[in-house]
C-alpha positions in Angstrom: -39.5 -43.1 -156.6 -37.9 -39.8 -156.9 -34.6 -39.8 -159.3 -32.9 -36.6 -157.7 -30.8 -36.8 -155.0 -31.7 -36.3 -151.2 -28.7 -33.4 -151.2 -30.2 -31.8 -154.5 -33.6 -32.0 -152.7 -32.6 -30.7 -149.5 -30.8 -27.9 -151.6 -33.9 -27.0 -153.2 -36.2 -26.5 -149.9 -33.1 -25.0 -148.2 -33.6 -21.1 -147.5 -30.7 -19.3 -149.8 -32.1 -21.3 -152.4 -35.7 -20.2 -152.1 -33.9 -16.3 -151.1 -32.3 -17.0 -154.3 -35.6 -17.3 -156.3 -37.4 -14.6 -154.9 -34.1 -12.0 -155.8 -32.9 -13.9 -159.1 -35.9 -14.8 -161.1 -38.0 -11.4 -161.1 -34.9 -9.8 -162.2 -34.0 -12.0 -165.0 -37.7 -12.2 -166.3 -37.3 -8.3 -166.3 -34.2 -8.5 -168.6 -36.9 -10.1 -171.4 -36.3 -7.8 -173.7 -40.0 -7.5 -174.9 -43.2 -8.1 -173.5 -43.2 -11.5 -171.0 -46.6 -13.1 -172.3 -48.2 -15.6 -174.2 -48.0 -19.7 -173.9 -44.8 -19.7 -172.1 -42.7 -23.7 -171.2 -40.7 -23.8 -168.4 -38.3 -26.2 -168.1 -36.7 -27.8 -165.0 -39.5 -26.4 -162.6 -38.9 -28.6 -159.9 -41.0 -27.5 -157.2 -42.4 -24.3 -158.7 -40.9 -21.8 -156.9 -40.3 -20.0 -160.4 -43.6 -21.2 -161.4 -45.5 -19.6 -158.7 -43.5 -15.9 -159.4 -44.0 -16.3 -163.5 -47.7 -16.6 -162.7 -48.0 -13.7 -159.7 -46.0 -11.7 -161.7 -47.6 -12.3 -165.4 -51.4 -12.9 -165.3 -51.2 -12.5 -169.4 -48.9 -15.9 -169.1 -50.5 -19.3 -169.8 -47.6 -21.6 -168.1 -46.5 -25.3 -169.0 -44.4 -26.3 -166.4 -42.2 -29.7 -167.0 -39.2 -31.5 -164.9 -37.6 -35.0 -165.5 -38.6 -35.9 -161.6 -42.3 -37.9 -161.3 -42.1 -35.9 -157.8 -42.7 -33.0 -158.6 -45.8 -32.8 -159.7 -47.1 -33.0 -156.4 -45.8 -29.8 -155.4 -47.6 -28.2 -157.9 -51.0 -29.6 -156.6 -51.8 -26.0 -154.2 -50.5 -24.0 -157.8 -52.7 -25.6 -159.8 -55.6 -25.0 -158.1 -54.7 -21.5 -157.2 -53.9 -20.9 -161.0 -56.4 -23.3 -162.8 -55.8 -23.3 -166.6 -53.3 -20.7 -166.6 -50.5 -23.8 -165.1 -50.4 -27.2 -167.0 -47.8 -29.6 -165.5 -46.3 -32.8 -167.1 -43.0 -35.1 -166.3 -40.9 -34.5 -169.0 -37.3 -34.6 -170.2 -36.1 -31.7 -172.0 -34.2 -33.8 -174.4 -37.4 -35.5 -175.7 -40.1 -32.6 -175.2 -43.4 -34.2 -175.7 -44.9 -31.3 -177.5 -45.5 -30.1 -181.1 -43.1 -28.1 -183.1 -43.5 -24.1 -182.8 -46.3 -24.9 -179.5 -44.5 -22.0 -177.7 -44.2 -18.1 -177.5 -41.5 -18.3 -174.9 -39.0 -21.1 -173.5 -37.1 -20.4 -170.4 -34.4 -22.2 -168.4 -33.3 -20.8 -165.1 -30.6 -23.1 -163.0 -31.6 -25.8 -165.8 -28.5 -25.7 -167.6 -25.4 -27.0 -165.2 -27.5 -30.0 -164.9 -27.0 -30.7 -168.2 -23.3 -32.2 -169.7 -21.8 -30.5 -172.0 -21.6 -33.4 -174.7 -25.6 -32.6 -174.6 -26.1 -29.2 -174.1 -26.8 -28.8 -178.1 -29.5 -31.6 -178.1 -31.1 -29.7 -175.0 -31.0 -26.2 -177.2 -32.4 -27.8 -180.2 -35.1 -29.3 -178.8 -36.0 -25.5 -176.8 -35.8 -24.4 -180.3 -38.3 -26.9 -181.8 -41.3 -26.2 -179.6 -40.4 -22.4 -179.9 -42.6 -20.5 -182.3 -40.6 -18.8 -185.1 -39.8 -15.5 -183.8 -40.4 -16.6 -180.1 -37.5 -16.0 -177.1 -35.7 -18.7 -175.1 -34.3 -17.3 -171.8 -31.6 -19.0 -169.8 -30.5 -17.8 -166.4 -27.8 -19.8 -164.7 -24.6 -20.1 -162.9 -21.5 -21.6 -164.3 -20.4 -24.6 -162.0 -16.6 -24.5 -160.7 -15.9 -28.2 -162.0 -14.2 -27.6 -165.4 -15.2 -30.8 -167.0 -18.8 -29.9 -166.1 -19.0 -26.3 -167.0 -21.5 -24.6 -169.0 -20.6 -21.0 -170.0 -23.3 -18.1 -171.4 -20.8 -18.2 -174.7 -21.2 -21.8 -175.3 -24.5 -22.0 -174.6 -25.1 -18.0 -177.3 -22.5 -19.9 -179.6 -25.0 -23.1 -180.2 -27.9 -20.2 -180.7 -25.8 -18.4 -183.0 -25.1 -21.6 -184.8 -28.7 -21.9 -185.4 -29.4 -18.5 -186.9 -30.8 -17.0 -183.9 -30.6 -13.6 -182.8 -28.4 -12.9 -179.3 -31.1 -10.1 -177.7 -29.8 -9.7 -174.2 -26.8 -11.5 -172.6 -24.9 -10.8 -169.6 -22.9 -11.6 -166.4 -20.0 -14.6 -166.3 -20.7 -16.7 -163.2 -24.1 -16.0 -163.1 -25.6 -15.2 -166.2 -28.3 -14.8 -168.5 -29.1 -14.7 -171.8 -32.5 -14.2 -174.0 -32.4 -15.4 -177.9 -35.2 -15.1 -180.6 -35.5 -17.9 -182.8 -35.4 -17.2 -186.7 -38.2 -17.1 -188.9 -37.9 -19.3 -191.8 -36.6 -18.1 -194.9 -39.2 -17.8 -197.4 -38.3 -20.3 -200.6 -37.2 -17.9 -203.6 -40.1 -17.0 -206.1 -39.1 -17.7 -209.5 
């Protein structure tokens, strides 16, 4: 049984949503600021609409797709054997991300974030930042929701990355925005 609602899920098939896709996410993966490539975890993929234009788009990209609804991996059925190895897909929550530490070049959210509540927005970042490889980028692209109590800004979300050392590499818009961080690379232990 699906856990998302019949208005989220209507929301997602509905036509400004998928127009939505098609303009929003080639943009934002163009704002990457280096090359988009490598073993790349996307999270929240829902139907893989974003999937689907990650992999046209990138055929250097090996793609792990992951949402918290058992559903969706049927959608992904026709991708999967359009794509082969290039797409792996697995239910997951992106608070307990069943993967290794540093397993990833790239981690990107896009309209992942709002779903989230702010009393676990840092959880969601750290755990990004675990399966990112030192050095590695995490994109988010998302819209700010009007309901105050519920709101997730681009400066709340750059001040947790900040908080954790990493480096602020592209960030823009208010409402809708985006934002693309590299995680750290450890600090060596002092020789002596």
């Amino acid at each position: 049984m699906s856990i998302l609602s019949p208005l989220f899920k209507w929301w997602v098939n509905a036509w400004p949503h998928r127009t939505h896709i098609r303009r929003q996410v080639p943009r934002f993966l163009r704002s990457c600021p280096e090359p988009f490539r490598g073993e790349v975890l996307e999270l929240g993929a829902g139907r893989g609409d974003t999937s689907q234009k990650i992999l046209e788009t990138f055929p250097q990209v090996e793609l792990t797709a992951i949402d918290i609804d058992p559903d969706s991996a049927a959608y992904f059925s026709g991708l999967q054997h359009k794509y082969g190895r290039r797409l792996k897909v697995r239910q997951a929550n992106m608070f307990q991300l069943p993967f290794d530490r540093d397993a990833f070049d790239i981690v990107i959210g896009i309209n992942v974030f709002p779903h989230v509540k702010p009393f676990s927005l840092r959880k969601a970042i750290e755990e990004s930042l675990r399966v990112l490889r030192p050095g590695g980028l995490l994109g988010i692209s998302d819209k700010a929701l009007m309901k105050p109590s519920h709101n997730i800004t681009r400066d709340a979300i750059a001040e947790i990355l900040e908080q954790e050392d990493c480096e602020i590499l592209h960030s823009s818009g208010s409402s809708r925005y985006e934002l693309w961080a590299r995680k750290p690379y450890p600090v060596p232990p002092p020789q002596g």
